[in-house]
C-alpha positions in Angstrom: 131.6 125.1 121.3 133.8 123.3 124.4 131.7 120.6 126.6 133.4 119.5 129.8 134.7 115.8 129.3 132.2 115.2 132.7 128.9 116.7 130.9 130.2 114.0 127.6 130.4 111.6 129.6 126.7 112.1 131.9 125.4 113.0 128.1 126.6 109.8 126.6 125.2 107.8 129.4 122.0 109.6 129.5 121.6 109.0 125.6 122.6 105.4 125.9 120.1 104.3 128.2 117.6 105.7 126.3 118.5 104.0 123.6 118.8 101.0 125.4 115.3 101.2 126.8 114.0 101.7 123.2 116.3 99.9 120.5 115.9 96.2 119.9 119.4 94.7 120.8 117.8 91.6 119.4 118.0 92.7 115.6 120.9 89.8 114.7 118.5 87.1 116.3 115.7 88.7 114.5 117.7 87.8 110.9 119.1 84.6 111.9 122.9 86.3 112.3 125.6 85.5 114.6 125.9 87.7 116.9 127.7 88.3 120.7 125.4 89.2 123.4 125.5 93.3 123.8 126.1 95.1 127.1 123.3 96.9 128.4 124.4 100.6 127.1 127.7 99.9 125.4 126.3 96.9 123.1 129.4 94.7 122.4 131.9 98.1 122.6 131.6 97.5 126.3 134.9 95.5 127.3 136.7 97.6 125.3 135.8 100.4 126.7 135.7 99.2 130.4 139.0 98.2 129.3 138.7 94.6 130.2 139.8 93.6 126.4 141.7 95.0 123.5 139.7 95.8 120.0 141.7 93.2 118.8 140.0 90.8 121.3 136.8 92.0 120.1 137.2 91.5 116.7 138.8 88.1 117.2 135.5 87.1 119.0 133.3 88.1 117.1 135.3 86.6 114.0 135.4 83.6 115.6 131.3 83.2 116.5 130.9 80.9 113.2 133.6 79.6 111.4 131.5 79.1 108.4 129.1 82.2 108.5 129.8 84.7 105.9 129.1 87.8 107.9 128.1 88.2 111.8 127.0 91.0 114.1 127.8 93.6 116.4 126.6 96.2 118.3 128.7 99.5 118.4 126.7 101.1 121.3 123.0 100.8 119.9 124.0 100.8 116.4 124.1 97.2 114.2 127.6 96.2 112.6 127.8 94.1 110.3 131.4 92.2 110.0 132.0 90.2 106.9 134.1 88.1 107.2 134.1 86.2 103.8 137.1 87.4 101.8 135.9 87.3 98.2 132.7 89.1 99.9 135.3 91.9 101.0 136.7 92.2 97.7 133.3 92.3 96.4 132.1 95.2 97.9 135.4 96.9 98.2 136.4 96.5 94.5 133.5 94.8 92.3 130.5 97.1 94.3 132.0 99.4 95.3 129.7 102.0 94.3 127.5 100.8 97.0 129.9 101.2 99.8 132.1 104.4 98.8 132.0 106.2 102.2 133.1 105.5 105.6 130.9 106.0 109.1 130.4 109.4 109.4 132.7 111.4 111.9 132.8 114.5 110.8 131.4 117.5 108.3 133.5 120.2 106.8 131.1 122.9 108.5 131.3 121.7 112.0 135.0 120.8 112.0 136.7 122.6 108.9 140.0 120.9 109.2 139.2 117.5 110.5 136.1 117.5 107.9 138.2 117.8 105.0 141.0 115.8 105.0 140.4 112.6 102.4 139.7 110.1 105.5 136.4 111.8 106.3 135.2 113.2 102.9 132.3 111.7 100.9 130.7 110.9 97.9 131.3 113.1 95.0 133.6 115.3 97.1 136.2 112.5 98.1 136.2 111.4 94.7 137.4 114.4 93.3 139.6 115.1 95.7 140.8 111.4 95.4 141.9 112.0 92.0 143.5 115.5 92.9 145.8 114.4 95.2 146.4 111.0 93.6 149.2 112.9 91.8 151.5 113.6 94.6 152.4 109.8 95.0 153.6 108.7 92.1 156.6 107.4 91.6 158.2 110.3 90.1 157.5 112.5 93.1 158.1 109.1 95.5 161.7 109.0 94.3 162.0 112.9 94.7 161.0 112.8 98.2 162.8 109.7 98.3 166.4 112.1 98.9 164.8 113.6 101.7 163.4 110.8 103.7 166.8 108.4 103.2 169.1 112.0 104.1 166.7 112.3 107.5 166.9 108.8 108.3 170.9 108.3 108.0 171.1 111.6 110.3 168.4 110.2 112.8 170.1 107.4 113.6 173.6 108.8 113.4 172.3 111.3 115.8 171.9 107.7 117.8 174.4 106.8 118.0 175.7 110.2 119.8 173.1 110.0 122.8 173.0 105.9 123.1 176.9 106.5 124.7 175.0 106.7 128.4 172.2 104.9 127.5 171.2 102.2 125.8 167.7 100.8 126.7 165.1 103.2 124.5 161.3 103.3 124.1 160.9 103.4 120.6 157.7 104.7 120.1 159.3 108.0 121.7 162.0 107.9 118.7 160.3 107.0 116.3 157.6 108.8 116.0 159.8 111.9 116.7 161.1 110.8 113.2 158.3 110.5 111.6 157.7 113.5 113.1 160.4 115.2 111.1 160.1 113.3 108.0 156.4 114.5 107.8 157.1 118.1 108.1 159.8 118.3 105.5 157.9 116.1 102.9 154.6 117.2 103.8 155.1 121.0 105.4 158.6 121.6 104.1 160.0 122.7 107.5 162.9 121.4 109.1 162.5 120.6 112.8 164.7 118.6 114.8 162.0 116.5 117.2 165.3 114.2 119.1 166.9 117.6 120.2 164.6 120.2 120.2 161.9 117.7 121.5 159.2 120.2 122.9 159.1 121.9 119.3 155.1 122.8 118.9 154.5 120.3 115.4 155.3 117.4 117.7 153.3 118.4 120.6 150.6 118.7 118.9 151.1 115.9 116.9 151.2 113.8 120.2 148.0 115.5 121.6 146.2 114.5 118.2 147.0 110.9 118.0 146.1 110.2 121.8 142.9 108.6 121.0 142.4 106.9 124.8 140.2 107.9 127.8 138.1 110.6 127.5 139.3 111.1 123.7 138.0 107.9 122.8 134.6 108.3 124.5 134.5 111.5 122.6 135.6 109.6 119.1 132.3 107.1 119.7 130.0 109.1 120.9 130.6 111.7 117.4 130.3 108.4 115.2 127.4 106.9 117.5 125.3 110.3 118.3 125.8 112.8 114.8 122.9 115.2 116.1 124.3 115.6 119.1 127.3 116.3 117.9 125.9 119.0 115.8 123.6 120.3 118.6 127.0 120.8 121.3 129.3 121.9 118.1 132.0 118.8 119.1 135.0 119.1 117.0 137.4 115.9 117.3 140.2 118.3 117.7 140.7 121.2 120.0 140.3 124.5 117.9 143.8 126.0 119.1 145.1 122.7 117.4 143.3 123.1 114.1 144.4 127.0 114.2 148.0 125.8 114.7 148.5 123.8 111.6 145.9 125.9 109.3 148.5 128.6 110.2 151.6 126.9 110.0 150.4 125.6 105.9 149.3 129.0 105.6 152.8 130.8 106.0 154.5 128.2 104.6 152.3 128.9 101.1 152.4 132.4 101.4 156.0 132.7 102.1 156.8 130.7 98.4 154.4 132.6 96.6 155.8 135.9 97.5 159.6 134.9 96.8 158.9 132.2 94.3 160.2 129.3 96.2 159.9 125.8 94.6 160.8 122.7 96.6 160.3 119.1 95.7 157.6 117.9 98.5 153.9 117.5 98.8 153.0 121.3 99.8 154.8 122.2 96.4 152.5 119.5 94.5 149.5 120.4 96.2 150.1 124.4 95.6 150.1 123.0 91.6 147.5 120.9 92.0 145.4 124.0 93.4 145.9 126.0 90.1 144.1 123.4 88.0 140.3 124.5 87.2 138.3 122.4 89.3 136.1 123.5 91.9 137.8 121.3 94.8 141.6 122.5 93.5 140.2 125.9 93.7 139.3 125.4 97.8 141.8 126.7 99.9 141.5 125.1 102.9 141.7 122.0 101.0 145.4 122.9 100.8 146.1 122.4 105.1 143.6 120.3 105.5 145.2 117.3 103.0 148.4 118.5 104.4 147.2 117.8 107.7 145.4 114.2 107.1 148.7 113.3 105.9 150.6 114.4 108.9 148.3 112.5 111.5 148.5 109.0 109.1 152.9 110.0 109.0 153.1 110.9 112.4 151.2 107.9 114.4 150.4 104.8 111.9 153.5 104.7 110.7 155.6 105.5 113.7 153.7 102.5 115.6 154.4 100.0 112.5 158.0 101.0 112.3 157.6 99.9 116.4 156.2 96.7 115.4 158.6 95.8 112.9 161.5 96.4 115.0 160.4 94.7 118.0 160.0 91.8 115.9 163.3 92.2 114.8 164.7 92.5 117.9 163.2 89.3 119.4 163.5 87.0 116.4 168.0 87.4 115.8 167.5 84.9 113.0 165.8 87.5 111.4 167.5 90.3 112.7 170.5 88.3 110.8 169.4 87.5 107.6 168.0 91.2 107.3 171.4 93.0 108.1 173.2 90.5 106.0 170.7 92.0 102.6 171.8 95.2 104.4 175.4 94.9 104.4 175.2 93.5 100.6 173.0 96.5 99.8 175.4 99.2 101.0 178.5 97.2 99.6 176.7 97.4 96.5 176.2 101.2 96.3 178.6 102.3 98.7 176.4 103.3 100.9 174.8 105.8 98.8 171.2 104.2 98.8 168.7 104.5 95.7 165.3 104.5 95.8 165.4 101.3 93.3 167.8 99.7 95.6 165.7 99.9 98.5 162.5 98.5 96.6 164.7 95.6 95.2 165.2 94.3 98.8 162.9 91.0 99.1 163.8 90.3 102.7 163.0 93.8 104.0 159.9 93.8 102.2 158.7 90.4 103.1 159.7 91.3 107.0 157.9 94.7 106.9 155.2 92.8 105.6 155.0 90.3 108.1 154.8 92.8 110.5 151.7 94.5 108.9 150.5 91.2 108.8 150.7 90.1 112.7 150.5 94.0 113.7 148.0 96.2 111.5 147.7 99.5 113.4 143.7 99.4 112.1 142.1 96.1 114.1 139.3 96.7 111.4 138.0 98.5 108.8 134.8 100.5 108.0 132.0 101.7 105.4 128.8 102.6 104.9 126.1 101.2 102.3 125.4 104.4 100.4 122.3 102.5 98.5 120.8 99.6 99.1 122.2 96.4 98.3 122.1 92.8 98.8 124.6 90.6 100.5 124.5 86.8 99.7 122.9 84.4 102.1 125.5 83.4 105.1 124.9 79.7 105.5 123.9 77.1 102.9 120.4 76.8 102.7 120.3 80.8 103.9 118.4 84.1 102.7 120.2 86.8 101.2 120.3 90.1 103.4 118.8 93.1 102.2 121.9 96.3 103.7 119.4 99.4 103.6 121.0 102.6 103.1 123.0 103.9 105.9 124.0 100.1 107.6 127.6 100.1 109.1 130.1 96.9 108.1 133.2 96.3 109.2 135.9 94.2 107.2 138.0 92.3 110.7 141.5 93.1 109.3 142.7 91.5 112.6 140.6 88.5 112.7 141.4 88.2 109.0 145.3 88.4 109.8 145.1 86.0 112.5 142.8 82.9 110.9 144.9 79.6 111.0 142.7 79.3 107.4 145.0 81.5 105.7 148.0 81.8 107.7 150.2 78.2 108.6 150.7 79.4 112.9 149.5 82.8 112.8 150.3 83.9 115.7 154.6 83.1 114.7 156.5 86.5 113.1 157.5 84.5 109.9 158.6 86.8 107.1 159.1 83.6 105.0 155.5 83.3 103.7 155.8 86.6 102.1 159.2 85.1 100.2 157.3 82.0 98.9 153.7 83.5 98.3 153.9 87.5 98.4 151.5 87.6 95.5 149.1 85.4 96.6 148.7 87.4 99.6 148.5 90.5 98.5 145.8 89.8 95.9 143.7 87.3 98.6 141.3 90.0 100.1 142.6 88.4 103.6 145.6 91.0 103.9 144.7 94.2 104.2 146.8 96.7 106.4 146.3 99.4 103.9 142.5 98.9 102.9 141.4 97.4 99.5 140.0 99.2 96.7 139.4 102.6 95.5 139.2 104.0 99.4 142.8 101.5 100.2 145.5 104.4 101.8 146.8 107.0 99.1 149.9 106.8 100.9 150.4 103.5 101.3 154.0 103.8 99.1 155.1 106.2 100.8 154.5 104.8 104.2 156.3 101.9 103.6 159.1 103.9 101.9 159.3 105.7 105.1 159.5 102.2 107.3 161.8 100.7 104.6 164.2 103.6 105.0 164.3 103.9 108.8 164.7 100.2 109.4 167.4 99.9 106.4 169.8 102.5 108.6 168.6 101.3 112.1 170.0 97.9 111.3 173.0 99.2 109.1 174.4 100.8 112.6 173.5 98.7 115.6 171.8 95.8 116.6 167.9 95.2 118.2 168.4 93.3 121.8 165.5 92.4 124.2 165.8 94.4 127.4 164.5 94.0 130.8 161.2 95.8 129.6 160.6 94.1 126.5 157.7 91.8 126.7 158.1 88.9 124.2 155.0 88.1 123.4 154.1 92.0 122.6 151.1 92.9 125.5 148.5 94.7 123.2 147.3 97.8 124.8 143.5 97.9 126.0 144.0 101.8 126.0 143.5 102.6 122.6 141.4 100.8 119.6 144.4 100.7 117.3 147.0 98.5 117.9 149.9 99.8 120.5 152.0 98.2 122.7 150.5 98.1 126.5 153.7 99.4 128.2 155.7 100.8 125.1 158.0 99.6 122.4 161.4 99.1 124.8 164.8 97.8 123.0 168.7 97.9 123.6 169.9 99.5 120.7 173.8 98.1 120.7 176.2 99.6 118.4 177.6 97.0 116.1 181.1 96.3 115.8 181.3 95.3 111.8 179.3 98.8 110.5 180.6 99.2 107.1 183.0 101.5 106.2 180.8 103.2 103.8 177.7 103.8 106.2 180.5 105.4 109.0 181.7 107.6 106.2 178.6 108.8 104.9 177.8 112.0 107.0 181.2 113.7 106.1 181.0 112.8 102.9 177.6 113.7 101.8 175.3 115.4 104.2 175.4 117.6 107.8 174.9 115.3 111.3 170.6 115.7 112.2 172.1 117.3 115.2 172.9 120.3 112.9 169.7 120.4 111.2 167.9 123.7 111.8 165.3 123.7 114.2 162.2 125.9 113.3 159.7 125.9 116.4 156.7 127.1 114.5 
């Protein structure tokens, strides 16, 4: 069922007041937590919403309320958050408990929204767990490094596509680029169709991909009040996505499958693995919507998240040439090395890249925090010395601050500095410290986390080998966080000077007549 973004909006209000009028905003003061004072309404979601602050702000703050405390409040709307701050109590109940805590907040249920429902992000229980270990299959390294051809072949004719159009024009947004290759990458790994997003840029996948990851305005009023209000949500049939949207892609898996079944087609991507995984006798293999709908959950997490942290990375890059040097200098070495026919083992073997790309998950995560929800009831430990411990009933909301985390002077020498150096001298100790955490942590951390960063590895690796990142007049240096959106996005866009560099190797100007067709000659399908 539609609803006008106007009768939301009156809805929401009309709903919030009542709530206001008869929930206890004082429940943190009630059980001696930390808390911000709530807006009448909006609780503490209110200068984010009025867009007065960034979510990043807001989970700074309320890290920040007591440097000591274990966990502190917040109020999403009328609802109770609590933020835990503590990182061995994050691996605790990520890890150690995490029985307790398996799901996220509820968004959505596969009978009110059939595609958005069923994708891994918003299952539960019993149901993500199986499908958990159905799909876990499709990342491994085996299939990694089979995929691996087709994201390196994309991103060597991406940017020597570039390198064609940058002859007029040199100053580019990057978030427009980029996520036009991710774009692309997605759909040939994911879908296995070819499209073209920098020529034929209207193509329908990439619309639609843009219309699905533009959670500001309206959308984002719509996102809270489906987490905030689930009756209500059920009562006026809400879907997060328009149904014409969810019809699109159903349709687009749907011929894809159909049309290799009927002529025996076999190609090495994840709508091949899934179609095998299918076949295995298990009640979730044997659901075929499942099928489009994981295909689908892995487009949106392709298309935006990692788009936006390739944009991070590079405008780090571009403002910081002493790392712009040191990285095209492992670059150069790495191409000399193979001839510029890169492996998938070569790529991995690159420390520098790695620690920069990490680094720039580090000062940039595209999720400001995470959630889940206490599926039983279970008992934190007391905050302060001297404390009570707290008693999570089934059904309370906590939130690990991956920002705040990210950006605490406890754990990170000038945090607020781009220094890919502290992932050269204690990578380990950071990964394993429950304080960095771009991907998640435990059984629930991002399924495709390696092939995310294989995909931002890639892109960067033959960005750099061709030109060089410069500052332009639009570039803001610090980055200006949007107050638009709750993830993290530049306010104004990603903008760089993409100059051609005058040492390319001979190898990386060679290798498009040598091995592979120019991405300007890539067929375009416009599904």
């Amino acid at each position: 069922m539609e609803i006008s973004e106007t009768i939301l909006i009156l809805v929401t209000l009309v709903l919030s007041i009542y709530y206001y009028i008869f929930k206890d905003f004082s429940y943190f003061k009630k059980i001696g937590i930390p808390y911000s004072q709530p807006w009448p309404i909006l609780g503490n979601m209110g200068p984010i919403l009025s867009q007065q602050e960034t979510m990043a702000d807001a989970i700074i703050k309320a890290y920040n309320l007591h440097s000591k405390a274990k966990y502190v409040g917040f109020f999403e709307f009328n609802n109770p958050v609590i933020i835990i701050r503590d990182p061995e109590l994050i691996k605790t109940i990520a890890i150690k408990n995490f029985e307790y805590f398996t799901d996220h907040q509820p968004l959505a249920n596969s009978k009110q929204d059939p595609l958005f429902g069923r994708i891994l992000l918003s299952m539960r229980g019993d149901r993500w767990k199986q499908t958990r270990t159905l799909l876990t299959p499709v990342f491994t390294l085996s299939k990694l490094k089979n995929m691996f051809k087709q994201i390196n072949e994309y991103a060597a004719d991406f940017t020597y596509y570039l390198t064609k159009i940058l002859k007029d024009k040199k100053t580019i947004e990057m978030k427009d680029i980029l996520t036009r290759y991710t774009n692309d990458v997605i759909d040939i790994c994911a879908f296995g169709i070819n499209t073209n997003s920098m020529k034929d840029r209207e193509n329908d996948i990439y619309t639609f991909g843009r219309m699905i990851t533009k959670f500001e305005g309206s959308t984002l009023l719509k996102f809270f009040f489906m987490r905030n209000f689930p009756m209500l949500t059920r009562l006026f049939d809400l879907k997060l996505l328009p149904k014409k949207i969810g019809n699109f892609f159903v349709n687009v898996i749907d011929d894809v499958v159909n049309d290799r079944t009927q002529n025996g087609i076999v190609r090495p991507d994840m709508i091949q693995l899934m179609m095998e995984i299918r076949k295995r006798k298990s009640e979730m293999g044997e659901d075929l919507i499942n099928l489009p709908c994981q295909a689908f959950g892995f487009f949106i997490a392709a298309f935006e998240i990692v788009g936006t942290c390739i944009c991070c990375a590079c405008h780090e890059i571009g403002v910081n040439s002493d790392v712009q040097k040191r990285l095209q200098q492992e670059i150069d070495e790495v191409v000399e090395t193979t001839n510029g026919d890169l492996t998938y083992d070569a790529i991995n073997s690159m420390k520098y890249l790695n620690a920069v790309i990490n680094e720039s998950l580090r000062k940039y995560p595209f999720n400001t925090f995470l959630d889940r929800q206490c599926t039983k009831n279970y008992e934190l430990p007391s905050n302060l010395p001297g404390g009570k411990p707290l008693l999570l009933k089934k059904g309370t909301n906590i939130w690990f601050p991956i920002y705040g985390l990210h950006h605490d002077l406890k754990y990170f020498d000038d945090p607020y500095k781009f220094d890919p150096e502290r992932f050269i001298k204690h990578e380990k100790e950071i990964l394993n410290s429950g304080v960095y955490l771009p991907f998640g942590l435990g059984p629930r951390k991002c399924i495709g986390v390696k092939f995310a960063l294989l995909e931002m590895k890639v892109v960067i690796f033959h960005l750099l080998a061709r030109f060089d990142f410069k500052p332009s007049y639009k570039t803001f240096n610090p980055m200006r966080l949007s107050k638009k959106q709750i993830s993290t996005n530049a306010e104004n866009g990603f903008w760089m000077d993409l100059i051609e560099r005058d040492d390319v190797h001979p190898a990386v100007k060679n290798f498009f007549t040598c091995n592979n067709p120019p991405y300007d000659n890539i067929n375009s399908n416009k599904a």
